[in-house]
MDAnalysis code that builds the backbone (N, CA, C; Angstrom):
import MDAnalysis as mda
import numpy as np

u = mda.Universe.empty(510, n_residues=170, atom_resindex=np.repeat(np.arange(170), 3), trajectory=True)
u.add_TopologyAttr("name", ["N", "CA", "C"] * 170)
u.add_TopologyAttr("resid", np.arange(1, 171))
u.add_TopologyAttr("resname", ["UNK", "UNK", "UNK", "UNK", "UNK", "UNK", "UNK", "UNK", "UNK", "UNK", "UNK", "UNK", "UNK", "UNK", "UNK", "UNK", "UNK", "UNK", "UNK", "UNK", "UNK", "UNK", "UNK", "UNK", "UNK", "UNK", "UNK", "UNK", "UNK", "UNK", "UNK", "UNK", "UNK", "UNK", "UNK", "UNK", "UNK", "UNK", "UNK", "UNK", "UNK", "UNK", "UNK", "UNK", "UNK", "UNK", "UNK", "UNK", "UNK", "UNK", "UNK", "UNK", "UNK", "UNK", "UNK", "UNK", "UNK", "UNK", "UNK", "UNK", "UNK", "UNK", "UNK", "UNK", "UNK", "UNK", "UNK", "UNK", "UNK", "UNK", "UNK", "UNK", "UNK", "UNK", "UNK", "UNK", "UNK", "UNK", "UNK", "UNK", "UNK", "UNK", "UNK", "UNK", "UNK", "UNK", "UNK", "UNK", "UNK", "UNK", "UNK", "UNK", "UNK", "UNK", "UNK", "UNK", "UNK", "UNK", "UNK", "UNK", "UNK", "UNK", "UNK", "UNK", "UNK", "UNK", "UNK", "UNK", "UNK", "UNK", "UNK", "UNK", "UNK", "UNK", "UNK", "UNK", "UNK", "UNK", "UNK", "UNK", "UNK", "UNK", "UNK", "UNK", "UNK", "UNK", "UNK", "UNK", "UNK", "UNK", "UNK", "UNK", "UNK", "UNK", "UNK", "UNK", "UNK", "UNK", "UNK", "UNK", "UNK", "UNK", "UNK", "UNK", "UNK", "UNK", "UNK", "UNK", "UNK", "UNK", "UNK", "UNK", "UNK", "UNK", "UNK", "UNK", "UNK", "UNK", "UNK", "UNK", "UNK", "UNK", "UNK", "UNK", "UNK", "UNK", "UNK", "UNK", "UNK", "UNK"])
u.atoms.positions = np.array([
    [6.793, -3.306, 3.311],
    [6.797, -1.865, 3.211],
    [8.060, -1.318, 3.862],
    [8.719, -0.017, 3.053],
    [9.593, 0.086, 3.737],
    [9.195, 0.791, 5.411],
    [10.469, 0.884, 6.126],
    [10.206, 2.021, 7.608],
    [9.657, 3.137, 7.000],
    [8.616, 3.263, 8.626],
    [8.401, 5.022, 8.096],
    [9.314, 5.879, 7.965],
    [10.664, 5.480, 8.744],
    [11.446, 7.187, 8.359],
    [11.903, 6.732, 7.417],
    [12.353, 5.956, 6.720],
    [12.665, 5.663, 5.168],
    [11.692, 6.541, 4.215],
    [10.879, 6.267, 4.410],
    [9.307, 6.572, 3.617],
    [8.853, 7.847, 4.062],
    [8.290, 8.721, 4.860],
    [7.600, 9.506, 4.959],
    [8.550, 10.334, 6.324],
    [7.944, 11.542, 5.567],
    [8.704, 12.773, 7.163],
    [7.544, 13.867, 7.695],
    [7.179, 14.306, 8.558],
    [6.488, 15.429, 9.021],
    [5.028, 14.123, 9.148],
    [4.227, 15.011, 9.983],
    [2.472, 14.767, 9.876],
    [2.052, 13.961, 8.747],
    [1.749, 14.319, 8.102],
    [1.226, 14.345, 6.648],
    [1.974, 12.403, 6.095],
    [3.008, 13.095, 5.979],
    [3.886, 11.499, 5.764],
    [3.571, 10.631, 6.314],
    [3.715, 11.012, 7.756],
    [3.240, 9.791, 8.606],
    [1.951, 8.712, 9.073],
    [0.810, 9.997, 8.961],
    [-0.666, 9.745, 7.989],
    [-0.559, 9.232, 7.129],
    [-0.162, 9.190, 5.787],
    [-0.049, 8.386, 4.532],
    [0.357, 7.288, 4.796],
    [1.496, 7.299, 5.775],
    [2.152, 5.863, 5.889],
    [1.026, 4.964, 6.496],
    [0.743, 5.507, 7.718],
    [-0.162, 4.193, 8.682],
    [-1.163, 4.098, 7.464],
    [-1.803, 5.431, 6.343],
    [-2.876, 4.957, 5.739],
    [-2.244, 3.416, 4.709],
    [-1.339, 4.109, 4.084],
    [-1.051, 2.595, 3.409],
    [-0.480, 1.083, 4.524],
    [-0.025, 1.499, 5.310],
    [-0.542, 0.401, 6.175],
    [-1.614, -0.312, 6.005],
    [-2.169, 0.379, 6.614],
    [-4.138, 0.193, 6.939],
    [-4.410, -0.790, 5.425],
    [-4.043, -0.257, 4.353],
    [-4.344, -1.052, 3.219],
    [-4.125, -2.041, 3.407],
    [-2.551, -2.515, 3.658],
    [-2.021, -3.510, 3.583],
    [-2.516, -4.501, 5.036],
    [-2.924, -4.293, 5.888],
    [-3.379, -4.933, 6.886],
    [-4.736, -5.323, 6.439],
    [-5.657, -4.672, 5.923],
    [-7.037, -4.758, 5.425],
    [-6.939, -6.125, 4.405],
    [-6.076, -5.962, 3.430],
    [-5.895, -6.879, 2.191],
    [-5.157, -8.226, 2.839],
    [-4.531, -8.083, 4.090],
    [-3.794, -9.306, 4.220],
    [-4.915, -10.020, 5.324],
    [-5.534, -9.427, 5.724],
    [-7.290, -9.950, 6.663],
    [-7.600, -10.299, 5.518],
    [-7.931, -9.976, 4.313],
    [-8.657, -10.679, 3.296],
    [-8.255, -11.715, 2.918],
    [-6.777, -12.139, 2.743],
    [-6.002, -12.679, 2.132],
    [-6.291, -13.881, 3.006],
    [-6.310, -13.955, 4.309],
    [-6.770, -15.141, 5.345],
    [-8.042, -15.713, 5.342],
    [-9.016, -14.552, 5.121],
    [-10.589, -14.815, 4.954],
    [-10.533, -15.327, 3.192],
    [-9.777, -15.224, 2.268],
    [-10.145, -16.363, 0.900],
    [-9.409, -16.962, 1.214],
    [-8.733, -17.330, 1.586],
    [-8.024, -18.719, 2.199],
    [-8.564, -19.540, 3.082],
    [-9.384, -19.222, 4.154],
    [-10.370, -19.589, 5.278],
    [-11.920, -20.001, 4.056],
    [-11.923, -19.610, 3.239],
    [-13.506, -19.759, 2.516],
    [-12.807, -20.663, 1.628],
    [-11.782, -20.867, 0.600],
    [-11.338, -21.862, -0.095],
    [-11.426, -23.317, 1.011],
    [-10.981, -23.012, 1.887],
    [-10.631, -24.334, 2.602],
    [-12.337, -24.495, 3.064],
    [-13.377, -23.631, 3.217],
    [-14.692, -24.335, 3.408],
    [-15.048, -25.441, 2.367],
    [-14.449, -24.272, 1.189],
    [-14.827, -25.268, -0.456],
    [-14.848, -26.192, -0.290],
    [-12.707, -26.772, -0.194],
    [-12.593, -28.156, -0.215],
    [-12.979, -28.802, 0.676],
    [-13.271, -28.363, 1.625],
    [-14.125, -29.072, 2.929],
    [-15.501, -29.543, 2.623],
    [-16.060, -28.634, 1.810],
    [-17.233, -28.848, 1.706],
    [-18.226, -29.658, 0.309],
    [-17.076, -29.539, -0.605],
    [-16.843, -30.671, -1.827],
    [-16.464, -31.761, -1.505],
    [-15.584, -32.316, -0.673],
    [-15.164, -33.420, -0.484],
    [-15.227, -33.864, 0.373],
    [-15.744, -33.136, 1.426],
    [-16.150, -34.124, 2.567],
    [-17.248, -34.424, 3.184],
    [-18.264, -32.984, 2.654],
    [-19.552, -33.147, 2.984],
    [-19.985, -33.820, 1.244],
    [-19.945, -33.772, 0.835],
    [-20.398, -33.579, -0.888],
    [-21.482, -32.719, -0.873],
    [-21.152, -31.278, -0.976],
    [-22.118, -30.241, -0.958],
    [-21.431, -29.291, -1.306],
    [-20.951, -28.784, -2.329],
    [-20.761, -27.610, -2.681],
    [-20.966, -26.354, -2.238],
    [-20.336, -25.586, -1.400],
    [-21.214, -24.044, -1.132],
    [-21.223, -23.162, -2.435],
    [-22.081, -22.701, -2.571],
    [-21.967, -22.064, -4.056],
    [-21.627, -20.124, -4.193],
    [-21.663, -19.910, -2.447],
    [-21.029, -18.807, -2.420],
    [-19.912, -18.419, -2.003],
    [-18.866, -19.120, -2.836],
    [-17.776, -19.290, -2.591],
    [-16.864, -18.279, -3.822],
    [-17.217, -18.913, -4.955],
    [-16.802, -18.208, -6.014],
    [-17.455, -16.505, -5.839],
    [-18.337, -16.302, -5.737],
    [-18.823, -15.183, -6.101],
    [-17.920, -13.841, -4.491],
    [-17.860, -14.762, -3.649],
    [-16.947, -14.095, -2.105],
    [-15.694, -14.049, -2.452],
    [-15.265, -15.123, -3.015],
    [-13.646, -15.045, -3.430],
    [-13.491, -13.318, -5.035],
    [-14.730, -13.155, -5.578],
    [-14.301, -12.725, -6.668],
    [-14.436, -11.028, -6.202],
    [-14.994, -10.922, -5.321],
    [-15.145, -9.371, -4.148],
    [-13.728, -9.535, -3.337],
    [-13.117, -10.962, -3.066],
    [-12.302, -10.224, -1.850],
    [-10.962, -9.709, -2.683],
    [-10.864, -10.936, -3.717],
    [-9.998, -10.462, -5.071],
    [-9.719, -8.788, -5.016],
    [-10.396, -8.444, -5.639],
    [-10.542, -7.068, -6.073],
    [-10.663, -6.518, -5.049],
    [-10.848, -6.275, -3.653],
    [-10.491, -5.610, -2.655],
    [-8.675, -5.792, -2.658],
    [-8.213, -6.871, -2.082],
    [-7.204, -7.249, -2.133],
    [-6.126, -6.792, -3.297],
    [-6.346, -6.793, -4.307],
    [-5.604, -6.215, -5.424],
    [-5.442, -4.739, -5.378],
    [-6.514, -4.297, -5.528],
    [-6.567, -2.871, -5.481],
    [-6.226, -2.286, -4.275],
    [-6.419, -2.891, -3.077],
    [-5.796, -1.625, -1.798],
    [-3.884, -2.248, -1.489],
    [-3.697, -3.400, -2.312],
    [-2.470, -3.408, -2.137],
    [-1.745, -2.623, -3.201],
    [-2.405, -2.755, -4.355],
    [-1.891, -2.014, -5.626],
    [-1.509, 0.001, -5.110],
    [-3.005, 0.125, -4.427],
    [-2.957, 1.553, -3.265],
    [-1.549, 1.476, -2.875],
    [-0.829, 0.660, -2.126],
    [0.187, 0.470, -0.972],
    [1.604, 0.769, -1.672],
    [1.531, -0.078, -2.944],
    [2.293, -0.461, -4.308],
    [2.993, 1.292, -4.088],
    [1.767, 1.832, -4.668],
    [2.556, 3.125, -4.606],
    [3.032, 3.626, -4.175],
    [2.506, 3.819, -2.771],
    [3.214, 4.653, -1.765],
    [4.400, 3.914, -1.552],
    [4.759, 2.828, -1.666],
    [6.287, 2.206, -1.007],
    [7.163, 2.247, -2.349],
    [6.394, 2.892, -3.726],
    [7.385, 2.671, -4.726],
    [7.673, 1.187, -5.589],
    [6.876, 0.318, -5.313],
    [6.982, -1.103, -5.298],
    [5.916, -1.413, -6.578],
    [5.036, -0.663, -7.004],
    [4.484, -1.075, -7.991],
    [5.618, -1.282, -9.276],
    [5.300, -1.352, -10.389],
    [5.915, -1.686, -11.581],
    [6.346, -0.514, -12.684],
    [7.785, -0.570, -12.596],
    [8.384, 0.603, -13.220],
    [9.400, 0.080, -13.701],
    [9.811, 1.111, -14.832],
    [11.184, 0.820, -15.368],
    [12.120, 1.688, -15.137],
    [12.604, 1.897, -13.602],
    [13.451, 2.913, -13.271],
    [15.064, 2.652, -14.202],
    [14.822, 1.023, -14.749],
    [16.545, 1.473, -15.027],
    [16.303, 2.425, -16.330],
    [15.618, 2.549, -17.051],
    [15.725, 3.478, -18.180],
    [15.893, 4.894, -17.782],
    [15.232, 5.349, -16.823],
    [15.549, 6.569, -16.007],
    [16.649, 6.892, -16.311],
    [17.060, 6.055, -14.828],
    [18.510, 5.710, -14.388],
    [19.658, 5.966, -15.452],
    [19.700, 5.051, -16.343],
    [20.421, 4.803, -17.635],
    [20.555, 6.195, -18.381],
    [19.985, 7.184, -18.736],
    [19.924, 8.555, -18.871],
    [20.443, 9.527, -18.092],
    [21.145, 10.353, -18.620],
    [21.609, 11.516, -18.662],
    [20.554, 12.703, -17.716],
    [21.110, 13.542, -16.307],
    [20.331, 13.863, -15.333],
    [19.233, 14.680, -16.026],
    [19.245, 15.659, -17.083],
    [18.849, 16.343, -17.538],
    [17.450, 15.912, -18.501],
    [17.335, 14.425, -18.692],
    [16.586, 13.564, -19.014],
    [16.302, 12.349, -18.396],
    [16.496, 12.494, -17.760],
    [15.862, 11.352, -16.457],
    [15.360, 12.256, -14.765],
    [15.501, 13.212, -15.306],
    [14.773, 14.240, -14.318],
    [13.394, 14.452, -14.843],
    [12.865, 14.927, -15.675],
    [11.897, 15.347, -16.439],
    [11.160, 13.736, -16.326],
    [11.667, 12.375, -17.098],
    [11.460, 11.596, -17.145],
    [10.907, 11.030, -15.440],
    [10.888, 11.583, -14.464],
    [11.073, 10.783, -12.796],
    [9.354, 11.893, -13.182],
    [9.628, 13.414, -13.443],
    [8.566, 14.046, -12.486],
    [7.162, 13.680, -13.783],
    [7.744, 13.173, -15.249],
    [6.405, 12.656, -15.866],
    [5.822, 11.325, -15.104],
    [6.693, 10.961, -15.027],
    [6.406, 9.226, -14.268],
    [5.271, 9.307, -13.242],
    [5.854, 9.882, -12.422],
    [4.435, 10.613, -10.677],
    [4.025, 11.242, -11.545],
    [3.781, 12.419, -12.867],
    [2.308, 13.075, -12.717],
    [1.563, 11.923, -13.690],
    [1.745, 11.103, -14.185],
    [1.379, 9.953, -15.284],
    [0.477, 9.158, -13.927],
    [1.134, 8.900, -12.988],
    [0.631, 7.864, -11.874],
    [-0.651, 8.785, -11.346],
    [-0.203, 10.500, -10.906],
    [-1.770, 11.028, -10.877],
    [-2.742, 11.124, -11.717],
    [-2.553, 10.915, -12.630],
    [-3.811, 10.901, -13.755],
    [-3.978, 9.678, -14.141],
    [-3.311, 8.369, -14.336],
    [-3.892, 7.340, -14.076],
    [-4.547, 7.116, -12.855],
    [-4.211, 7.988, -11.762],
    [-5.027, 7.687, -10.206],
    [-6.267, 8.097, -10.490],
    [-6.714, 9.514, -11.246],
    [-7.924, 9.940, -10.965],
    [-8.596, 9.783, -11.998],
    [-8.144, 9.267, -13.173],
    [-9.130, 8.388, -13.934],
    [-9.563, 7.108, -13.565],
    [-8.890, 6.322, -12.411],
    [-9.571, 4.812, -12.232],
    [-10.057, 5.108, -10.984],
    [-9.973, 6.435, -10.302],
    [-10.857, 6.888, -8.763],
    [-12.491, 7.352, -10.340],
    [-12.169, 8.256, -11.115],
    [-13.609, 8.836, -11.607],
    [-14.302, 7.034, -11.985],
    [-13.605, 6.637, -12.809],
    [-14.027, 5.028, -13.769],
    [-14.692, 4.507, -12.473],
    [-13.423, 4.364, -11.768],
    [-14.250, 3.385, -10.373],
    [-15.789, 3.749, -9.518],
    [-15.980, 4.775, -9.396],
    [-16.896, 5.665, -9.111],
    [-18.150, 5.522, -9.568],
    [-18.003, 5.909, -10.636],
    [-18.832, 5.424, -11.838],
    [-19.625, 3.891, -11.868],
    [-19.016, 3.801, -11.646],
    [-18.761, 1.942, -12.256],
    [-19.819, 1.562, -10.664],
    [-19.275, 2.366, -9.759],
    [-19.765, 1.898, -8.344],
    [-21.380, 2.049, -7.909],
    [-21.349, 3.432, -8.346],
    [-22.642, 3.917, -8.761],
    [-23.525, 3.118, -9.553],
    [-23.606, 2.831, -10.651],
    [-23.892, 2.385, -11.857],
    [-24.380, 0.873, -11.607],
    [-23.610, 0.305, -10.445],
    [-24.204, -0.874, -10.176],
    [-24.034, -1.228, -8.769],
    [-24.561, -0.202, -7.674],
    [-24.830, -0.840, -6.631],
    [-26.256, -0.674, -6.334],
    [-27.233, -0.365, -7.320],
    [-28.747, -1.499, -7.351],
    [-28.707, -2.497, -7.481],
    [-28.051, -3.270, -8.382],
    [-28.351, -4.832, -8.204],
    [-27.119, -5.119, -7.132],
    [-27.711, -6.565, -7.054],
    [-26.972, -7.843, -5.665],
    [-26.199, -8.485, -6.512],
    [-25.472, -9.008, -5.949],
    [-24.258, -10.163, -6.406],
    [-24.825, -11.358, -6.118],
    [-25.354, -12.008, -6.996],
    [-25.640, -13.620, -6.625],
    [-25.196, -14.344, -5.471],
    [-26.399, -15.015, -4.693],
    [-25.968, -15.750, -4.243],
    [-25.220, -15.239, -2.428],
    [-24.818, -13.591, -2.521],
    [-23.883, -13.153, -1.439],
    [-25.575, -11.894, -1.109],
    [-26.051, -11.442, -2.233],
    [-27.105, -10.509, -1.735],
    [-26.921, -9.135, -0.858],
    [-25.132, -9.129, -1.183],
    [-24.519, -7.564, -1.140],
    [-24.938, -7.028, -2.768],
    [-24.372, -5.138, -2.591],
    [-24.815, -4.497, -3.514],
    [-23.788, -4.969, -4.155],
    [-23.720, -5.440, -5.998],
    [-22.696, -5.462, -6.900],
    [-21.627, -4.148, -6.804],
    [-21.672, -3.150, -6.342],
    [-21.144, -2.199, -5.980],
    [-19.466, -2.231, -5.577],
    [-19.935, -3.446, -4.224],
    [-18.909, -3.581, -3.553],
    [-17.604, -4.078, -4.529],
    [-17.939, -4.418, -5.641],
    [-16.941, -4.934, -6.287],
    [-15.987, -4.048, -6.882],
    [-16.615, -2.695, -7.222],
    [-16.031, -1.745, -8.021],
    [-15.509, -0.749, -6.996],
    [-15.895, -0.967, -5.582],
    [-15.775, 0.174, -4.969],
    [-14.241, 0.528, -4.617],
    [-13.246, -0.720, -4.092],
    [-12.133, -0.845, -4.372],
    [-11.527, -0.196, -5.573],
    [-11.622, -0.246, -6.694],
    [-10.952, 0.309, -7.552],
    [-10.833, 2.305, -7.404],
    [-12.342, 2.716, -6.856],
    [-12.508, 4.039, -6.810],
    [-11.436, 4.567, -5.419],
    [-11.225, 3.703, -4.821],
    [-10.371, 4.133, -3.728],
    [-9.329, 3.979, -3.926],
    [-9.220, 3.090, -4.833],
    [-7.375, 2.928, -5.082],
    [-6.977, 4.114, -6.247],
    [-8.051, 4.511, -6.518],
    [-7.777, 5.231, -7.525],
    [-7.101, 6.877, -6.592],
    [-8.039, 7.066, -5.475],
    [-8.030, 8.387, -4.639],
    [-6.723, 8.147, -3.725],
    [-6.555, 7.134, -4.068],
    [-5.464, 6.555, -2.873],
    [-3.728, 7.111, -3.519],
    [-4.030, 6.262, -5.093],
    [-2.690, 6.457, -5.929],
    [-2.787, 8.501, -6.446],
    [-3.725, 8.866, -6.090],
    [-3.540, 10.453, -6.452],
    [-2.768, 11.237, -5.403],
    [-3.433, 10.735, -4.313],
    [-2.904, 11.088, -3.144],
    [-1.493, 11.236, -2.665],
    [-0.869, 9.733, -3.179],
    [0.485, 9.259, -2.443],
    [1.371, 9.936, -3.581],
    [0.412, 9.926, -5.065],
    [1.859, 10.357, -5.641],
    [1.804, 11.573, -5.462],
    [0.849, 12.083, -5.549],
    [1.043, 13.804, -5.045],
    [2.007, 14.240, -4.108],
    [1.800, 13.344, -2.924],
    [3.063, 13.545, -1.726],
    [4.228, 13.343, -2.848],
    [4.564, 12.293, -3.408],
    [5.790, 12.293, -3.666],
    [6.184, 13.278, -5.154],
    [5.285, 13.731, -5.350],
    [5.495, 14.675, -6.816],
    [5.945, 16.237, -5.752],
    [5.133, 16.050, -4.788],
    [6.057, 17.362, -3.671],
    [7.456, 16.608, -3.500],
    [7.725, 16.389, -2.991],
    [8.899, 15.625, -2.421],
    [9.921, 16.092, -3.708],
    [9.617, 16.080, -4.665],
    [10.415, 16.248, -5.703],
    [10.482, 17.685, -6.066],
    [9.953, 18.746, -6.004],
    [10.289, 19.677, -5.986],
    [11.788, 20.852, -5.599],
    [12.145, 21.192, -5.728],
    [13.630, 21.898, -5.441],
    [13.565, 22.340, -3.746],
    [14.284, 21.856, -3.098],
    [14.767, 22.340, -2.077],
    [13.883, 21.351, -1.147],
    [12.688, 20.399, -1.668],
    [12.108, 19.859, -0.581],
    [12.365, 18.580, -0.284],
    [12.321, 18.338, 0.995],
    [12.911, 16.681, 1.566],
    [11.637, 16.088, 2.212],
    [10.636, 15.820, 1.298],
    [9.267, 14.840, 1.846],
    [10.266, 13.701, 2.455],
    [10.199, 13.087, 1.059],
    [10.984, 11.907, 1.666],
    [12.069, 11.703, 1.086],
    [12.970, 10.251, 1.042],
    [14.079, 10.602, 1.004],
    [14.150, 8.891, -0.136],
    [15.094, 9.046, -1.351],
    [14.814, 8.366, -2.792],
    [15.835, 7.117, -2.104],
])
């Protein structure tokens, strides 16, 4: 991630920042804990000969935590997946317009996969996840936050872009 004063200025910025932090610290604890449960696997296939069988179904929750609150992070540092050179490559007068569709495209993809995710969360945290006997919930719930997450950050930066204002700095 970049520095915060790279990234964010005033209150507000600086909140966003530690929040995408927080993502990225959350997802990289995960990232140790399916790595720590893989190695039970092979531990436990090959040396006990016993399979744990809630292995797959833990790895397929931490997945999707992990994806989605880094994908969250993605944004705020600018690091998700874009084709700035086409921007770029254009003429200011069309690659201006082109920058402020880009962030409001990223808010409405944000708050359609925060509503989808939501939904989705709702919809199935009555039943359990095999085997783990958490709500199936937990699986979708990640996506609804990454969704509130990417509305959020680009919003900061769809301000930032406005005339005369210095959120942050390109």
């Amino acid at each position: 991630m970049k520095p915060m004063s790279e990234q964010a200025t005033g209150p507000l910025g600086r909140a966003l920042d530690l929040l995408a932090r927080a993502c990225m610290l959350v997802a990289g604890v995960q990232i140790v804990l399916l790595i720590a449960v893989f190695g039970w696997l092979v531990f436990g296939r090959y040396i006990l000969n016993d399979t744990p069988t809630w292995v797959e179904q833990l790895a397929l929750v931490l997945v999707a935590w992990i994806t989605f609150l880094g994908a969250a992070a993605g944004v705020w540092t600018r690091s998700h997946l874009s084709i700035e050179f086409v921007r770029e490559a254009m003429p200011r007068v069309i690659g201006v317009p082109l920058h402020w569709l880009g962030v409001f495209g990223m808010i409405v993809f944000g708050a359609c996969l925060a509503w989808q995710g939501w939904g989705l969360t709702t919809s199935t945290w009555s039943r359990s996840i095999p085997m783990l006997g958490i709500a199936e919930g937990w699986r979708a719930l990640p996506m609804a936050i990454c969704g509130v997450l990417t509305v959020v950050f680009s919003a900061y930066h769809l301000a930032g872009l406005l005339p005369g204002r210095t959120v942050h700095q390109e």
